[in-house]
N, C-alpha and C positions, 0 to 999 in steps of 0.2 A: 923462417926460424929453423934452425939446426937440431937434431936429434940430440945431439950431445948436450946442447943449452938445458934442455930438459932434467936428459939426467945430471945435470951439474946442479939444476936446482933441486933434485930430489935427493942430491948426495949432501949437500949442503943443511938443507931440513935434515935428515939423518946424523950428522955431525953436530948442529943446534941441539937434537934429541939427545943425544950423546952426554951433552956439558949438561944440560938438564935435571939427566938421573942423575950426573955425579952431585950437581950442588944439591939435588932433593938426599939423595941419601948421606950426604955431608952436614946438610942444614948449613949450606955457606951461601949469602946472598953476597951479589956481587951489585953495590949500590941498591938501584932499583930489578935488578934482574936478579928472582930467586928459582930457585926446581920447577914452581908451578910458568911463572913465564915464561921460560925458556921452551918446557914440554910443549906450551900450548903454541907458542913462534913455530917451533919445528915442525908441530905433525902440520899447523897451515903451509908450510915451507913446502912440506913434503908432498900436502895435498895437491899442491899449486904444481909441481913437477908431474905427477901424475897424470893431472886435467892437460898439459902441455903435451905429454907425450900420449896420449889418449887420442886430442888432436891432432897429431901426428899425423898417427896410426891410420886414422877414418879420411884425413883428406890426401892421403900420397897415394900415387897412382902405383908405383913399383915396390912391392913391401921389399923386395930384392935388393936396391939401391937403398934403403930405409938410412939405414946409416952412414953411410957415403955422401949426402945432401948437407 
């Protein structure tokens, strides 16, 4: 796994959190997906980027090459 997949998934949750606040302070539901869905998808989006780059972190041998792998 790549460093970057990581934070692609944490930038991704961030962007879900994003459309979120907008339809929670719009009150615009888009079908099934309203402010509250959206929020709760993102921050697990975001949580799940974290947990990735977390593990990372704890099993690479060179934190130097961290991002280069």
């Amino acid at each position: 796994m790549k460093t970057k997949f990581a934070i692609i998934v944490f930038l991704v949750g961030a962007l879900i959190n994003i459309l979120g606040a907008w339809l929670k302070i719009t009150h615009i539901s888009l079908g099934p997906f309203n402010g509250n869905i959206c929020l709760t998808i993102g921050s697990m989006v975001q949580g799940l980027g974290i947990l990735l780059l977390i593990y990372k972190l704890l099993t690479t041998q060179k934190l130097k090459d961290l991002l280069n792998k």
